[in-house]
Structures are given as structure tokens and as C-alpha cells.
PDB file of N, CA, C and O in Angstrom:
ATOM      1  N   UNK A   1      19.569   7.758  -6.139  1.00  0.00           N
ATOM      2  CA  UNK A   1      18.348   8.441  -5.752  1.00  0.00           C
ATOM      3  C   UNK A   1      17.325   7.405  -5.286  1.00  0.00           C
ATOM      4  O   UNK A   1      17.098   6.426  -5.997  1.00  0.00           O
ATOM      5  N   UNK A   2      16.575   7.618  -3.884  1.00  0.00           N
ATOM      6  CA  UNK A   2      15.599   6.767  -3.990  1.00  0.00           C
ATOM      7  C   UNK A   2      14.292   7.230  -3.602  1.00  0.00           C
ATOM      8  O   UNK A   2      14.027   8.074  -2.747  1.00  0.00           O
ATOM      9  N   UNK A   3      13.536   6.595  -4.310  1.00  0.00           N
ATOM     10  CA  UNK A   3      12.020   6.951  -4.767  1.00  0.00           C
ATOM     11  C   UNK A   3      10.950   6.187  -3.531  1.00  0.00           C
ATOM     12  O   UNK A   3      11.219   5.283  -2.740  1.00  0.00           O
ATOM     13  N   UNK A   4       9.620   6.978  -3.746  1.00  0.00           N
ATOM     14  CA  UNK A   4       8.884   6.491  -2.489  1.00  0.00           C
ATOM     15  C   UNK A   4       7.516   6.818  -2.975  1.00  0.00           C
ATOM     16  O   UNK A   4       7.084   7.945  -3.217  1.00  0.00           O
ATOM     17  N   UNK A   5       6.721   5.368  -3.116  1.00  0.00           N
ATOM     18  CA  UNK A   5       5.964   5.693  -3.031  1.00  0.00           C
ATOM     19  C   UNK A   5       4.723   6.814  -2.341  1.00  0.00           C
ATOM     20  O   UNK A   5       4.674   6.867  -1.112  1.00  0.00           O
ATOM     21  N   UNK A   6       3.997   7.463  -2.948  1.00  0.00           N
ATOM     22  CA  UNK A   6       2.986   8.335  -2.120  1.00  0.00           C
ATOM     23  C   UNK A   6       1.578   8.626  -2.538  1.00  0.00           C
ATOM     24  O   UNK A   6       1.319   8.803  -3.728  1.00  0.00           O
ATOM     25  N   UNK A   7       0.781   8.676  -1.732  1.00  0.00           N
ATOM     26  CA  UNK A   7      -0.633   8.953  -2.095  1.00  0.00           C
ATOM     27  C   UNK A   7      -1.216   9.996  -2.810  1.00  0.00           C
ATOM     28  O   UNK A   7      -1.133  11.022  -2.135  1.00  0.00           O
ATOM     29  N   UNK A   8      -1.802  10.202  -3.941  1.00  0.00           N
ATOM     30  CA  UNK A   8      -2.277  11.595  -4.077  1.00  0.00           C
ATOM     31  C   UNK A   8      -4.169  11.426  -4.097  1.00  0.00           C
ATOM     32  O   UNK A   8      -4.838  10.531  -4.612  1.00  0.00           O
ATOM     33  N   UNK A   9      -4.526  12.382  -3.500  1.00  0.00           N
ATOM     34  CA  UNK A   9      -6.220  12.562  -3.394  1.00  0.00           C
ATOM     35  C   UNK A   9      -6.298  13.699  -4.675  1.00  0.00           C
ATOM     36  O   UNK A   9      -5.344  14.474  -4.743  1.00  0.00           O
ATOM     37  N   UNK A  10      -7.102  13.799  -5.426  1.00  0.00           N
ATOM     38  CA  UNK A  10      -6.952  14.625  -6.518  1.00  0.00           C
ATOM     39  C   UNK A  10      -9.435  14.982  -6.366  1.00  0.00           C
ATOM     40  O   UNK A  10     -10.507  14.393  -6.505  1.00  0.00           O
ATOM     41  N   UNK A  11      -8.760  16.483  -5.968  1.00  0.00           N
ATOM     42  CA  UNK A  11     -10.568  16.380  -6.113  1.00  0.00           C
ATOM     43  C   UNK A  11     -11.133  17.739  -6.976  1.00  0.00           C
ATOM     44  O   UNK A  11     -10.509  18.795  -6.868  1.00  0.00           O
ATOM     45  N   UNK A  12     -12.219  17.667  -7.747  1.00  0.00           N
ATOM     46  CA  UNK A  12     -12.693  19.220  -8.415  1.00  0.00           C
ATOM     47  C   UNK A  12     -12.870  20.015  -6.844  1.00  0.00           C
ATOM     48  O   UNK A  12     -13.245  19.662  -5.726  1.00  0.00           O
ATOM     49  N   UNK A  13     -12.410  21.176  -7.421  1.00  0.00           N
ATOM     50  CA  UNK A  13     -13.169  22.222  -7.013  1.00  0.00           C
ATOM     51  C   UNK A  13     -13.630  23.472  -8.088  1.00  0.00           C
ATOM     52  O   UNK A  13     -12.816  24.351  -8.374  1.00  0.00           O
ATOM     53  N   UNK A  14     -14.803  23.466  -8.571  1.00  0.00           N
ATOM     54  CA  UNK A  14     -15.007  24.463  -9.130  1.00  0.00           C
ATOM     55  C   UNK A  14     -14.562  23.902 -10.322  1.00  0.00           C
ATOM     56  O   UNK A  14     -14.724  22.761 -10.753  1.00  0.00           O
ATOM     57  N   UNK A  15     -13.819  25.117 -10.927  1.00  0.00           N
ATOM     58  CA  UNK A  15     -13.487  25.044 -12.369  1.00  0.00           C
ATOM     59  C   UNK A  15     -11.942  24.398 -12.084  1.00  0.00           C
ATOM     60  O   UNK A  15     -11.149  24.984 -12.821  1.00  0.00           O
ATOM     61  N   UNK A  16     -11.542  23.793 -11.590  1.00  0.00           N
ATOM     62  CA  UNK A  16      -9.770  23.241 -10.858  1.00  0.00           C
ATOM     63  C   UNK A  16      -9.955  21.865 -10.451  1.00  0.00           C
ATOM     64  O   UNK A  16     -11.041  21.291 -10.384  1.00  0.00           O
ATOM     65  N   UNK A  17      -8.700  21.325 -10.155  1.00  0.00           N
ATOM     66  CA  UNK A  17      -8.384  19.911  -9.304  1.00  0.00           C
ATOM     67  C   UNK A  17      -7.822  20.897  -8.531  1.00  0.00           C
ATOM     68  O   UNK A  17      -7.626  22.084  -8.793  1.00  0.00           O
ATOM     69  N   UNK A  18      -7.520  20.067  -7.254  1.00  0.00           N
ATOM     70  CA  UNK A  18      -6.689  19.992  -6.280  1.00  0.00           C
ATOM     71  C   UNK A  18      -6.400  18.586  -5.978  1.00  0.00           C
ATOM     72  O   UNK A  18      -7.120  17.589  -5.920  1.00  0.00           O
ATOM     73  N   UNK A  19      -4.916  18.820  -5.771  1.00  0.00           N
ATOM     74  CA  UNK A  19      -4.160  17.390  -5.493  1.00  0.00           C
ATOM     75  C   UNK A  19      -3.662  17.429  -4.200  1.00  0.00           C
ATOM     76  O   UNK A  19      -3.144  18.529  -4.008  1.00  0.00           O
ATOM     77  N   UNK A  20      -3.572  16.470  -2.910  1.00  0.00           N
ATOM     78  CA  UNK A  20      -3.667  16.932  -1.871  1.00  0.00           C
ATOM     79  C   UNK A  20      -2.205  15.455  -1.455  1.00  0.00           C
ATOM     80  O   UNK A  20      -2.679  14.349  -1.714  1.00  0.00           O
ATOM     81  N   UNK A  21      -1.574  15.417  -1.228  1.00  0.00           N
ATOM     82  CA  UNK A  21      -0.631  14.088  -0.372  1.00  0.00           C
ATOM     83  C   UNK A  21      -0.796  14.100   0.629  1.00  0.00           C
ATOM     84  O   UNK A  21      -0.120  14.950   1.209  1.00  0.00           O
ATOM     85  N   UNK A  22      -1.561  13.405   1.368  1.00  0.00           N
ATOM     86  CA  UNK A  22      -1.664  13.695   2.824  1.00  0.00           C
ATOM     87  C   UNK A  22      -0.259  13.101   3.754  1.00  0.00           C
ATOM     88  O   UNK A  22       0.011  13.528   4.876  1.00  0.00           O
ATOM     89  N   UNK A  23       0.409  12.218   3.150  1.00  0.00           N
ATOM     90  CA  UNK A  23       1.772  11.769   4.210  1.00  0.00           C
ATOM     91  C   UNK A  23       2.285  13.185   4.054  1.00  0.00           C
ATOM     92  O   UNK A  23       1.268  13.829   4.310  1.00  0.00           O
ATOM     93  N   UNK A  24       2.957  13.806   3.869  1.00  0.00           N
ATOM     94  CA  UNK A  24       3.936  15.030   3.827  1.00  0.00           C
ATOM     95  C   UNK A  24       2.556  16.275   4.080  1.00  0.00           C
ATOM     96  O   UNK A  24       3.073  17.235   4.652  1.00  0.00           O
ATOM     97  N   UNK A  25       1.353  16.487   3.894  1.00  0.00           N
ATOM     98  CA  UNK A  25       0.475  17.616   4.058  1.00  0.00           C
ATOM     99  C   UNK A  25       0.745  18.423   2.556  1.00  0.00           C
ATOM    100  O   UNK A  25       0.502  19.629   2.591  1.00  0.00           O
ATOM    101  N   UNK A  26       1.094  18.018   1.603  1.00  0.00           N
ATOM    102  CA  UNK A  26       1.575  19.009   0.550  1.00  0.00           C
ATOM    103  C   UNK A  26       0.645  18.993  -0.638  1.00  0.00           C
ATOM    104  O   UNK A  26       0.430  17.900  -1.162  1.00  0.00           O
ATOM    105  N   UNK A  27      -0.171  20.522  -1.325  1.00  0.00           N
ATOM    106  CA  UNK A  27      -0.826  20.122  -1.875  1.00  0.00           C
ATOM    107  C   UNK A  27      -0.478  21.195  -2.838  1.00  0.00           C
ATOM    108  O   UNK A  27       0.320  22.116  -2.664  1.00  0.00           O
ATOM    109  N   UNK A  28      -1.343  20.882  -4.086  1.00  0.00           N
ATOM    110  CA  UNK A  28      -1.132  21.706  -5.731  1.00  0.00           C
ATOM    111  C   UNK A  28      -2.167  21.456  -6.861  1.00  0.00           C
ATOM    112  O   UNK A  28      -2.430  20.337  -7.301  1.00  0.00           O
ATOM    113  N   UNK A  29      -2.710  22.584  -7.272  1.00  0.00           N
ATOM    114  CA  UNK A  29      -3.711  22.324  -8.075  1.00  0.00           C
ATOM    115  C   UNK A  29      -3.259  22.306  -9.654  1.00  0.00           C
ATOM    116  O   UNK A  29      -2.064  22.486  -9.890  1.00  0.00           O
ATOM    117  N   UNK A  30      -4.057  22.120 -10.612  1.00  0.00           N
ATOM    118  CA  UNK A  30      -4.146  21.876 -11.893  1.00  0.00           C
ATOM    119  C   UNK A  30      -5.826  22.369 -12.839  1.00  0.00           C
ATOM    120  O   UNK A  30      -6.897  22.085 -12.302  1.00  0.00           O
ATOM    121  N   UNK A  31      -5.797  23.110 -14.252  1.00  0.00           N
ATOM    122  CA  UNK A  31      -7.135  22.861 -14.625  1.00  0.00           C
ATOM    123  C   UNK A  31      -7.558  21.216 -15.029  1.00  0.00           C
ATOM    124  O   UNK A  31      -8.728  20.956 -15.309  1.00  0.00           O
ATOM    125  N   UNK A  32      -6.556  20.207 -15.030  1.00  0.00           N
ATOM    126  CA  UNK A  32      -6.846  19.229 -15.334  1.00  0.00           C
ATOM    127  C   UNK A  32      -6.338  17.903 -13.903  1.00  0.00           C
ATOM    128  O   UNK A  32      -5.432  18.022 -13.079  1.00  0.00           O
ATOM    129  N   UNK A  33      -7.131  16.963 -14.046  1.00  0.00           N
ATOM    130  CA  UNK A  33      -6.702  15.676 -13.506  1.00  0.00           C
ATOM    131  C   UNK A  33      -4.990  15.500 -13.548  1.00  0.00           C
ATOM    132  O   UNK A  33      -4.366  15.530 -12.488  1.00  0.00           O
ATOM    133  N   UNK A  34      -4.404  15.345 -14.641  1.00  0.00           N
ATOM    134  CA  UNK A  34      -3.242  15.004 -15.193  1.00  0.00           C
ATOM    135  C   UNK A  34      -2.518  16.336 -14.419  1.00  0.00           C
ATOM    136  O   UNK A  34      -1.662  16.143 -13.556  1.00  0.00           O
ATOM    137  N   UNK A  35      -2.904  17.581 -14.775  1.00  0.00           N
ATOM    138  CA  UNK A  35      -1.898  18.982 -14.533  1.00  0.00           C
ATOM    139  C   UNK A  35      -2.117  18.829 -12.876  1.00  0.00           C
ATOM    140  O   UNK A  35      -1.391  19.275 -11.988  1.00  0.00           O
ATOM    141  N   UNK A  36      -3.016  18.266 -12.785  1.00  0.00           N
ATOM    142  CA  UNK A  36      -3.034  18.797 -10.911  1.00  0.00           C
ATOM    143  C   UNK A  36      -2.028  17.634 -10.399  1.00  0.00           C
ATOM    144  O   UNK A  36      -1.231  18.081  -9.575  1.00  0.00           O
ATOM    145  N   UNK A  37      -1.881  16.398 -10.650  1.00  0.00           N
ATOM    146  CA  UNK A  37      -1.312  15.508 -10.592  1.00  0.00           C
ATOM    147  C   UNK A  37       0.382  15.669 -11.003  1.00  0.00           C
ATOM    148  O   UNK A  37       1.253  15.248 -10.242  1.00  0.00           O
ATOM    149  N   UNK A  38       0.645  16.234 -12.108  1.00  0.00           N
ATOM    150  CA  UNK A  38       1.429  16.875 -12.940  1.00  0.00           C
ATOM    151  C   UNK A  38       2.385  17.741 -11.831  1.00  0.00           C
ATOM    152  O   UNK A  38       3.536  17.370 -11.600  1.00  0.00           O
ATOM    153  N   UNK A  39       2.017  18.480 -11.419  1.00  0.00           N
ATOM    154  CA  UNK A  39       1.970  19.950 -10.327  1.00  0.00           C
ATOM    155  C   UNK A  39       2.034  19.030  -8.896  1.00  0.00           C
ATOM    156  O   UNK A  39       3.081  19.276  -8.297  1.00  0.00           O
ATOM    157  N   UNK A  40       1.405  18.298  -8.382  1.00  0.00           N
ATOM    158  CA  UNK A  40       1.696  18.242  -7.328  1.00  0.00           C
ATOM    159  C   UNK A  40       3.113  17.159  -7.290  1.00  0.00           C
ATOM    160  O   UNK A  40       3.703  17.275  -6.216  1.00  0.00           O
ATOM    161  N   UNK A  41       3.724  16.202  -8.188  1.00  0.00           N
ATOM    162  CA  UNK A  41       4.744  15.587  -8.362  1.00  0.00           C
ATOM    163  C   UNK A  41       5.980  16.589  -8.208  1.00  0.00           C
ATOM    164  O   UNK A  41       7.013  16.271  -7.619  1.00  0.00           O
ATOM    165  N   UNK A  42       5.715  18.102  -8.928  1.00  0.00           N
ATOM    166  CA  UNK A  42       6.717  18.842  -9.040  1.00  0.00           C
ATOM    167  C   UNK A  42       6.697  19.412  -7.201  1.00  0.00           C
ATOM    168  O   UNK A  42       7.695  19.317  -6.486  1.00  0.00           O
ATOM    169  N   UNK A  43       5.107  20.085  -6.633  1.00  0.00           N
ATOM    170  CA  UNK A  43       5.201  20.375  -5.440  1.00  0.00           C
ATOM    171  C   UNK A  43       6.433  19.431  -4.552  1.00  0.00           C
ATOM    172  O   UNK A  43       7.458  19.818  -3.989  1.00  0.00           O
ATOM    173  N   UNK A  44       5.804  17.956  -4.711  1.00  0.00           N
ATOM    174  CA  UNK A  44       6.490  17.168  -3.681  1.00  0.00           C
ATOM    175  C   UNK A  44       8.364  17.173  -3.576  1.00  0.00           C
ATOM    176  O   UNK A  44       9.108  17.282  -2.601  1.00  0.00           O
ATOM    177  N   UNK A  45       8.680  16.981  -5.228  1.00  0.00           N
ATOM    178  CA  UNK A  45       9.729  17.137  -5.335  1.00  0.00           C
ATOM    179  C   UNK A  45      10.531  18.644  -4.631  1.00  0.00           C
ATOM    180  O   UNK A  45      11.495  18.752  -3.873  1.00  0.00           O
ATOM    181  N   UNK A  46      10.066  19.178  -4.965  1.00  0.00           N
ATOM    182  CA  UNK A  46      10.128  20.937  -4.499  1.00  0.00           C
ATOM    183  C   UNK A  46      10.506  20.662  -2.630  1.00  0.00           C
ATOM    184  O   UNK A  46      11.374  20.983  -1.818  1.00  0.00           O
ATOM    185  N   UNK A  47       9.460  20.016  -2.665  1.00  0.00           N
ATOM    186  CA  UNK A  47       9.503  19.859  -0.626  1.00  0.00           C
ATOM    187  C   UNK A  47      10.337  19.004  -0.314  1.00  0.00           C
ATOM    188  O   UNK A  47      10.772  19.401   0.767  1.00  0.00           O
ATOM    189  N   UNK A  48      11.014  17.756  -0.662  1.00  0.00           N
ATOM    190  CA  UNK A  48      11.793  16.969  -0.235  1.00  0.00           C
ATOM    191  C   UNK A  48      13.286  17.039  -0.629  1.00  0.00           C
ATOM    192  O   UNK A  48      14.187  16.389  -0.100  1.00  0.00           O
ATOM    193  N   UNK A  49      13.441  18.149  -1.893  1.00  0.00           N
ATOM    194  CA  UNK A  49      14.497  19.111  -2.133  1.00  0.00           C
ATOM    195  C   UNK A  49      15.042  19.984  -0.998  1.00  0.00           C
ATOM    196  O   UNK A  49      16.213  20.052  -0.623  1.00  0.00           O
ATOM    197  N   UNK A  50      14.316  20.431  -0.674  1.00  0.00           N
ATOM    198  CA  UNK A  50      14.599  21.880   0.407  1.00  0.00           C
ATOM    199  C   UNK A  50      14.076  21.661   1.543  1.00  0.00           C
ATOM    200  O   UNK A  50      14.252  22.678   2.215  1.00  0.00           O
ATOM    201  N   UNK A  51      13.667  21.084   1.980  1.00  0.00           N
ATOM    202  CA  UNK A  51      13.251  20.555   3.342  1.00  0.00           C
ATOM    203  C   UNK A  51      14.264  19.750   4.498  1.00  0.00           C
ATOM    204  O   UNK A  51      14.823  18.695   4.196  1.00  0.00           O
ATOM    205  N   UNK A  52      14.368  20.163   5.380  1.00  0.00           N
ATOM    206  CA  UNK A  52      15.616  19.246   5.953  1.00  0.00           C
ATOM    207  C   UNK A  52      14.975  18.193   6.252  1.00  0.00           C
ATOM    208  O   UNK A  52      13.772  17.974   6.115  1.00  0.00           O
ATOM    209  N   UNK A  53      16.260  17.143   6.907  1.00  0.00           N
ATOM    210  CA  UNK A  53      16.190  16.124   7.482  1.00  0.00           C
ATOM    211  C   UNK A  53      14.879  16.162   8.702  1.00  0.00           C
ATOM    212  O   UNK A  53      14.595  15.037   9.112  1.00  0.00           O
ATOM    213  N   UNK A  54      14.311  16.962   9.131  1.00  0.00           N
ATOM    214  CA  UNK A  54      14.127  17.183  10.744  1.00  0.00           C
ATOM    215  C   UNK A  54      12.409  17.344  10.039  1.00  0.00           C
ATOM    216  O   UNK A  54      11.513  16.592  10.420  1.00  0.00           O
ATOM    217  N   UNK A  55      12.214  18.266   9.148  1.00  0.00           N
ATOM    218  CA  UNK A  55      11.088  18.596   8.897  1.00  0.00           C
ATOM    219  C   UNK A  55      10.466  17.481   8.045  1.00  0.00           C
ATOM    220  O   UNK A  55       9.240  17.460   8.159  1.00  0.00           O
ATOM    221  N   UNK A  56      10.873  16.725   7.379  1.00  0.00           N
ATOM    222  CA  UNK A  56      10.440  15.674   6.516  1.00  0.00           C
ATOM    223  C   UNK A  56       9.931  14.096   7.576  1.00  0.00           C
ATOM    224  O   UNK A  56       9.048  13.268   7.354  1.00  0.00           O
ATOM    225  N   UNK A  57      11.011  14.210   8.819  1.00  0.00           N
ATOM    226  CA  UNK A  57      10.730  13.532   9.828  1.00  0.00           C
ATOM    227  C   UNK A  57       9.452  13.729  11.024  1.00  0.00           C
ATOM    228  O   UNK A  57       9.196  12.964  11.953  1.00  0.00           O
ATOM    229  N   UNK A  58       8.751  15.036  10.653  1.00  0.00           N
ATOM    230  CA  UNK A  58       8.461  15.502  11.218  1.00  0.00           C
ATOM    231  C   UNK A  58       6.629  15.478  10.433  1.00  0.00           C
ATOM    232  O   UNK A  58       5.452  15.251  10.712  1.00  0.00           O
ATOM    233  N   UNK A  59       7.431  15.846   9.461  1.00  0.00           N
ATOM    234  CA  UNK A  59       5.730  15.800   8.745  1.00  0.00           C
ATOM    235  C   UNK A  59       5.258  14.088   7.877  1.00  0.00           C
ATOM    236  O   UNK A  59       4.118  13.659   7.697  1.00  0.00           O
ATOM    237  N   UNK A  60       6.404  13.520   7.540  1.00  0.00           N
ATOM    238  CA  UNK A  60       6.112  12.460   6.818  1.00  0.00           C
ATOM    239  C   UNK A  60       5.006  11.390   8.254  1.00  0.00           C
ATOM    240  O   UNK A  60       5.263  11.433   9.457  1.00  0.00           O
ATOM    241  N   UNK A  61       4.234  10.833   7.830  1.00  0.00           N
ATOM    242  CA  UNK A  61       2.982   9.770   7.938  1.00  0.00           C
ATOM    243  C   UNK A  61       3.673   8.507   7.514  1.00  0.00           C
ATOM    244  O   UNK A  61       4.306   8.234   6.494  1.00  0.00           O
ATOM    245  N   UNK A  62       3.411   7.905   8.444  1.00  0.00           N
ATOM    246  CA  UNK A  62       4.397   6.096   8.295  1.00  0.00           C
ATOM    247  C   UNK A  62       3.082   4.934   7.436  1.00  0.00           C
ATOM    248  O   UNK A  62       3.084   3.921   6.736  1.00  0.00           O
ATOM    249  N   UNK A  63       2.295   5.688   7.923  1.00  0.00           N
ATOM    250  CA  UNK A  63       0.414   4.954   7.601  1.00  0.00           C
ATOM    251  C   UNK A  63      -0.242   6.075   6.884  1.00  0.00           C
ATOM    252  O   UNK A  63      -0.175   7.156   7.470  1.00  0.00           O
ATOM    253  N   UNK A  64      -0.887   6.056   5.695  1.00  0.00           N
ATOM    254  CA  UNK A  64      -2.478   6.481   5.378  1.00  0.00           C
ATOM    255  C   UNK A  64      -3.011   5.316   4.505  1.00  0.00           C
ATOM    256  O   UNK A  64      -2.444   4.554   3.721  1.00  0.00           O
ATOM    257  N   UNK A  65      -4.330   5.446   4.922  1.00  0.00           N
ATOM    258  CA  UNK A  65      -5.548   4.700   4.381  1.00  0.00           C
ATOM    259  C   UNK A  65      -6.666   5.163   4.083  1.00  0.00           C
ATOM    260  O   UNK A  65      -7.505   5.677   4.823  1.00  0.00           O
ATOM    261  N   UNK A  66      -6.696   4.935   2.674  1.00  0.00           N
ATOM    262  CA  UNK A  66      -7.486   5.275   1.500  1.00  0.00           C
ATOM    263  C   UNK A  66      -8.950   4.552   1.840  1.00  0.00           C
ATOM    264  O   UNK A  66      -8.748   3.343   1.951  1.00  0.00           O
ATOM    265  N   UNK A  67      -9.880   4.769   1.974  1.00  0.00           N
ATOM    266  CA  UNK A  67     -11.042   3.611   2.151  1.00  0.00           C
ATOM    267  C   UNK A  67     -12.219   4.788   2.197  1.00  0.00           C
ATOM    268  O   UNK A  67     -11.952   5.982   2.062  1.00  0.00           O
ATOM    269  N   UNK A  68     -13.662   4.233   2.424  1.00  0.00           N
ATOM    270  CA  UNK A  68     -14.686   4.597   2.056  1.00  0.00           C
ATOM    271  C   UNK A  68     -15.790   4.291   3.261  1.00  0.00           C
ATOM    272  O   UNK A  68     -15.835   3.202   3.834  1.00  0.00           O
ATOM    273  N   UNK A  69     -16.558   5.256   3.526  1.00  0.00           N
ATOM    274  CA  UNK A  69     -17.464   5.212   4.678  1.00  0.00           C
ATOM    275  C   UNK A  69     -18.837   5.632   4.311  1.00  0.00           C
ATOM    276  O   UNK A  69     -19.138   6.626   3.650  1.00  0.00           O
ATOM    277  N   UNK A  70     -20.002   4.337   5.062  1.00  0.00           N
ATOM    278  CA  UNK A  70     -20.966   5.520   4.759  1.00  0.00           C
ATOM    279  C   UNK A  70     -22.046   5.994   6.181  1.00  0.00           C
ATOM    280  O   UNK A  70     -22.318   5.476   7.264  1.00  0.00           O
ATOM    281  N   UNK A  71     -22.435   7.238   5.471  1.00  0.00           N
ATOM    282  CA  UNK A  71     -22.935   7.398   6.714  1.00  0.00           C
ATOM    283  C   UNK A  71     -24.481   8.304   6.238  1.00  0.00           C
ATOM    284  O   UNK A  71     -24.592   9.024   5.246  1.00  0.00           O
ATOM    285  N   UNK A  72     -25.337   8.069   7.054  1.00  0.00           N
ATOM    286  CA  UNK A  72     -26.854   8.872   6.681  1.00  0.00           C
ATOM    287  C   UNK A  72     -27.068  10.193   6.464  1.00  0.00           C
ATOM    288  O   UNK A  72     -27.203  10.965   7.413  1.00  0.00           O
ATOM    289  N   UNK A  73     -27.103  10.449   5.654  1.00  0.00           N
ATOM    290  CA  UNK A  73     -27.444  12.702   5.637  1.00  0.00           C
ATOM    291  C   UNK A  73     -28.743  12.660   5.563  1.00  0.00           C
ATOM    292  O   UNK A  73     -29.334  11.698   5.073  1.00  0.00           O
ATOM    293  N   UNK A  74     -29.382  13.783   6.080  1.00  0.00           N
ATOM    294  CA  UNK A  74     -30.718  14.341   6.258  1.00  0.00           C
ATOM    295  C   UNK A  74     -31.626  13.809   6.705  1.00  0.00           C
ATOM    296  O   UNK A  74     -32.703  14.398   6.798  1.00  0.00           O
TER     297      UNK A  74
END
């Protein structure tokens, strides 16, 4: 079996996380940090299970970058 690293963005909404992977687009929430995180490990697995060859080629991201911007409001 081989394993691959991947990004997860994990953000509140409301009373929830949402966990978002942006290489594959695949996302899954949790009431907690850990469960949304938790949940989206199972999402990913779920998608690279049943997903063909063609669609994984198709949606997987060779590059993302995590970084921080700022910019002026109001």
C-alpha cells in the first residue's frame, strides 16, 4: 500500500469544523477539530478506494500552498 501525503484546511463554521483537502477537492465535517479531521481521513480514503485511475488523475493537484496574505478591509 502506498501512502501520500495531503493537506487538510480544517475551519469552524458555526457550531462544526469543516475539513476541506484541496489536492483531490474532497471535503468532511466534524463537531470537533480531531472528528472533522477524523472524517475527512475516512472521506479521502472512501475517494481513492472507488475512484478510478482517470478521475484521481484528473482531480489530484501536483502543487498546493499553504501561506498567508494581507490585505486592507474597510
Amino acid at each position: 500500500m502506498v501512502t501520500k501525503q495531503l493537506t487538510a484546511i480544517i475551519e469552524r463554521e458555526g457550531d462544526s469544523y469543516v475539513a476541506l483537502c484541496p489536492e483531490v477537492d474532497v471535503a468532511s465535517q466534524g463537531e470537533s477539530v480531531d472528528e472533522a479531521r477524523a472524517n475527512l481521513v475516512e472521506a479521502l480514503t472512501l475517494f481513492f478506494e472507488t475512484a478510478s485511475d482517470e478521475e484521481i488523475r484528473e482531480r489530484l493537484h501536483g502543487e498546493v500552498y499553504i501561506t498567508q496574505v494581507e490585505v486592507a478591509i474597510g
